[in-house]
N, C-alpha and C positions, 0 to 999 in steps of 0.2 A: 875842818868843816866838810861836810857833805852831800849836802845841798845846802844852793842860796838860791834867792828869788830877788830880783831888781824891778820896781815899775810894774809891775805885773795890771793891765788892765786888758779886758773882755766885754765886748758886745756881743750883742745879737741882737741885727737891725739898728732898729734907734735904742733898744734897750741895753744900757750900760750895766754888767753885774761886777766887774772888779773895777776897783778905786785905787790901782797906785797900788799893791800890793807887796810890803817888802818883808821879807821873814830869810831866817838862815838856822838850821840843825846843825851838830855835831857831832862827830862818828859818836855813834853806841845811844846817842842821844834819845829818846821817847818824846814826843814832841805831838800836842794836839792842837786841833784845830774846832773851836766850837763857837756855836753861834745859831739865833733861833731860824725855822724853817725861810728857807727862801733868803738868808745870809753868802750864799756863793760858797759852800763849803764845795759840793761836789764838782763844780766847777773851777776853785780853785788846783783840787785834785785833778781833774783831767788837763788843767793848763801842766801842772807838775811832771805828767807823767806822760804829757805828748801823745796825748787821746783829743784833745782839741788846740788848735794852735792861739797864741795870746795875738790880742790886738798889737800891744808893744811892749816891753817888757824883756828881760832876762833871765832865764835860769841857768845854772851851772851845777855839773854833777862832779865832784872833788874836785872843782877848780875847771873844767872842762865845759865850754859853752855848748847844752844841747839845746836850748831856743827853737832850732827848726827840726831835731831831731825827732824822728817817727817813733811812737809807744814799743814799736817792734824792737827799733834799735836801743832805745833806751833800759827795756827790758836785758839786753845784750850787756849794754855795762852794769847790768845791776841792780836793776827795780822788779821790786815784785808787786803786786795791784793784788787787795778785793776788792768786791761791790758792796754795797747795798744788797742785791741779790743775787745770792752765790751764782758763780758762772762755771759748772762743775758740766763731767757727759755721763749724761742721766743713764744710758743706755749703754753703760760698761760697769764693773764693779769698782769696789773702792780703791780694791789693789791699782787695777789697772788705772784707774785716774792720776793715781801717784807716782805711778811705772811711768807713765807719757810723760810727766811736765821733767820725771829724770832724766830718762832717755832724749827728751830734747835738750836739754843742759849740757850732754855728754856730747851729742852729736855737733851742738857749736863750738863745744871745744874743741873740734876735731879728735873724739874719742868714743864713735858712737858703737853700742856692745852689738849694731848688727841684729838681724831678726827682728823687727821692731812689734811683729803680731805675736809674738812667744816673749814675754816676758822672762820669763822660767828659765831661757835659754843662755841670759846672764844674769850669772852670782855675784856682778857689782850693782847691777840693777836692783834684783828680788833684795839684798841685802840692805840696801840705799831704802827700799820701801819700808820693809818690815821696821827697820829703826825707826824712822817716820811715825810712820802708825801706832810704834807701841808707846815712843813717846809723849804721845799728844792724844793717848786714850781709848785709840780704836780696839777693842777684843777682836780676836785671830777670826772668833766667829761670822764676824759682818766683814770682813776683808774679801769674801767672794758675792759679799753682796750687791745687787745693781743698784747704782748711784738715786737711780730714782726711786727708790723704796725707803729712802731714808727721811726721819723728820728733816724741819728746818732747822732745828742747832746742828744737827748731825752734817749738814750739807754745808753749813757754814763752814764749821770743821773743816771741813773734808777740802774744801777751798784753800782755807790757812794751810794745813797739808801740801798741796798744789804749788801757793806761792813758795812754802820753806824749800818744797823740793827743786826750788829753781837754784836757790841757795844764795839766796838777793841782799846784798847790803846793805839794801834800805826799802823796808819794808811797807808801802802805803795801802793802809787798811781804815777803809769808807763805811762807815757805822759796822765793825763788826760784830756787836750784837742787839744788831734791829733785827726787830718778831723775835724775839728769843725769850722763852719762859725765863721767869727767874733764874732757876737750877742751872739753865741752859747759859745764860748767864752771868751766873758763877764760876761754873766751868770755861766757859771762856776767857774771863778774867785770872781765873788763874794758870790757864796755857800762856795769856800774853807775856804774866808775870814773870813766869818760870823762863818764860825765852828771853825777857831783859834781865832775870839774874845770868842765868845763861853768857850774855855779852854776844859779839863778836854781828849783831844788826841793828840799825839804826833805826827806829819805827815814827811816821809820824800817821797821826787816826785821825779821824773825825768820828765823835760818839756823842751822844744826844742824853745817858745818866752819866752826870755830873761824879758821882760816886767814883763811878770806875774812872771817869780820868783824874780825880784827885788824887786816885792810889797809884796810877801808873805813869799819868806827864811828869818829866822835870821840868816844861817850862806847855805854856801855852797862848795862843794867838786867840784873842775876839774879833769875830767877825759880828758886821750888822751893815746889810744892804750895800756889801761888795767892798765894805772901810773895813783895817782893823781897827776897831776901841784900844783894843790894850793888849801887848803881848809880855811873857814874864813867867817867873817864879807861880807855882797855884795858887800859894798862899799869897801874894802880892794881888794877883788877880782878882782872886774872892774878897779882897777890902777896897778893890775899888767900887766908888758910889757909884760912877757911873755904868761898871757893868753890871752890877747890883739891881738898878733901875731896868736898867734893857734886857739884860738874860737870865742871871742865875736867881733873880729875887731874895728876898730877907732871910728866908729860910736857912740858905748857905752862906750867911754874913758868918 
């Protein structure tokens, strides 16, 4: 197991948004989280990932209580984070985006290539990048592009990029494709896909079309007003009445 959650409850003020929250993932596992707006999805994710600290509650990362552990240090053992709205530097190019989040990976291993304003400077670095990029779509052409000229599926992207090149075990991606045209998409569903046949990271999402987490969770959690409803199998899920009624509608019976 690789992450577990115990008790997990959250305020703000008098307002209570988690209820007891108990879930647990499996190495390599895909694991989602959905639930209509204002369910604590995002909120569960920042208690996960030690961006906000829980009222009471437990998490453990491979057996390892991080509870009070800082997003920073967390990141350290192994979590990688999106948003909602990519958190990319507008004001470098793509290479370089992807050059940073390696180079810092290298550096806390105590193996940093040095030179940190010259990428070019290491052949484990440029090397680490380009495979990045070519695997997940980017043409060599927009690798010198500035981050901020890109659409939003592109910046999304380029995010996911960001996280892999941390090279995170367990990978926590928060609507990764909200605002995304169709195409846009699509193409995203099929990077996540290719990286769970892939193996070797554990993902849990929060995504709002039901589509794409039917093709990609092995199991998933209902959220509704900070409760899970039902966690399980998709197909399990999708015949329950009562999440039927509160989220996914008839449609997806």
């Amino acid at each position: 197991m690789i992450l577990e959650a115990n008790g997990i409850e959250k305020s703000y003020g008098a307002l209570k948004v988690l209820h007891g929250i108990d879930l647990s993932v499996d190495e390599g596992e895909t694991f989602a989280i959905i639930g209509p707006n204002g369910a604590g999805k995002t909120t569960l994710f920042k208690v996960l990932t030690g961006e906000s600290p829980a009222n009471s509650g437990v998490v453990r990362f491979r057996g390892q209580d991080v509870t009070k552990m800082s997003d920073f240090r967390r990141a350290r053992l192994g979590f990688g984070r999106t948003f909602q709205v990519a958190r990319i530097f507008p004001e470098v190019d793509v290479f370089t985006n992807v050059a940073i989040a390696v180079e810092a990976r290298l550096s806390a291993e105590g193996r940093s290539p040095g030179r940190w304003w010259d990428w070019r400077a290491s052949s484990q670095v440029a090397l680490e990048v380009e495979e990045i990029l070519e695997r997940f779509g980017f043409a060599r052409a927009r690798w010198r592009t500035e981050a901020r000229y890109l659409s939003h599926g592109d910046r999304k992207r380029l995010e996911f990029c960001i996280a892999l090149a941390t090279r995170p075990a367990l990978l926590m991606l928060d609507e990764p494709t909200a605002g995304m045209s169709p195409s846009d998409r699509r193409e995203m569903t099929g990077l996540l896909a290719r990286l769970k046949r892939d193996g070797g990271v554990s993902i849990v999402m929060t995504e709002h079309d039901m589509d794409i987490i039917f093709e990609l969770a092995d199991r998933l959690m209902v959220l509704n007003y900070g409760e899970a409803l039902a966690t399980g199998e998709p197909a399990a899920v999708r015949r329950d009445p009562v999440v039927r009624e509160v989220y996914l509608g008839q449609h997806h019976a």
